[in-house]
N, C-alpha and C positions, 0 to 999 in steps of 0.2 A: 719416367720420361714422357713428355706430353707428342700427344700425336700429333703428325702433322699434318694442317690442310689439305684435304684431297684434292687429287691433280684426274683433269680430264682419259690421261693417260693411265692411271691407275684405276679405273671404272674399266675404260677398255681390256684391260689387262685381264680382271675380274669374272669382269663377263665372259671376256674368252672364255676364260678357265673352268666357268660354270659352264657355259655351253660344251666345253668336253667332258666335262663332267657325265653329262645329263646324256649325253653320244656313247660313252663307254657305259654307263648306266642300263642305258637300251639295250646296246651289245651284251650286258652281263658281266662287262668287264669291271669286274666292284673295286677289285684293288686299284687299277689304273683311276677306277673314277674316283675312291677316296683318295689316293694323291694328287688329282685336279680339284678338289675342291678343297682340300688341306692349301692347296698355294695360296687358293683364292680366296683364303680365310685370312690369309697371313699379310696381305698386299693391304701396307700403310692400318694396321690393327691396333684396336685401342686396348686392348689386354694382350699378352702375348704367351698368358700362359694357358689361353682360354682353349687351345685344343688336347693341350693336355688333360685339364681336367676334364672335357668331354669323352677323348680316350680312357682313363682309370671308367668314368661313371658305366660306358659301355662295356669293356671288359668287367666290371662288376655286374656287368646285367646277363652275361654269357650270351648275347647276340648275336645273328647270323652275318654276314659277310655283306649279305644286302641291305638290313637293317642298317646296318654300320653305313654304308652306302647312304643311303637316303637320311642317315642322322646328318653326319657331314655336307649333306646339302641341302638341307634346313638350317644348318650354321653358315652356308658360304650364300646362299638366297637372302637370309637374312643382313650379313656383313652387304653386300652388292647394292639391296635396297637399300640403307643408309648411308653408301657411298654417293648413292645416287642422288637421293637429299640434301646429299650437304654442298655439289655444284649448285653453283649461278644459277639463275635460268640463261643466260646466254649459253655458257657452258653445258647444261643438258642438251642446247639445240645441239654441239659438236658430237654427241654419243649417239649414233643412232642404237637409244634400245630396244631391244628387240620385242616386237610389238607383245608378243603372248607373258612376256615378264613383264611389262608397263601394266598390262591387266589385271596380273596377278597381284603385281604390288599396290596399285590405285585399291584393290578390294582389299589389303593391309590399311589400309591409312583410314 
């Protein structure tokens, strides 16, 4: 099934979900944050079975809970950059994102 065009609203969405991510992350709260960054892997994805196999790779590695963490949002940071790319530039003007992730990802590119 071909993916579909990203929507300004699904960036938003994304982002949200990273930034709780990254909020429960702080707090410690690794489960809560890898279920916020699992969503926001999933919002309009061009593989769909790609968290799976990141799940098997890390359960084959016996990683910690935080690890697990911070794998999951190097997959949803990365999904969110490419969402971001693939708007308009009109369309990025409607995203305001948030400045320390534009940083982050301009030093990706």
């Amino acid at each position: 099934m071909a993916r579909q065009p990203v929507t300004v609203e699904q960036v938003r969405e994304v982002q949200d979900t990273f930034k709780a991510g990254v909020d429960f992350q702080k707090e410690k709260k690794f489960k809560e944050a890898i279920e916020a960054f699992k969503k926001g892997s999933l919002v309009n994805c061009a593989d769909e079975n790609h968290l799976g196999e990141l799940s098997k790779k890390l359960r084959a590695m016996s990683v910690k809970l935080a690890q697990e963490s911070l794998a999951y949002m190097g997959c949803t940071a990365v999904h969110l950059n490419e969402l971001i790319h693939e708007l308009s530039e009109e369309d990025r003007d409607l995203v305001p994102v948030d400045k320390s992730l534009s940083e982050a990802f301009d030093s990706w590119d």
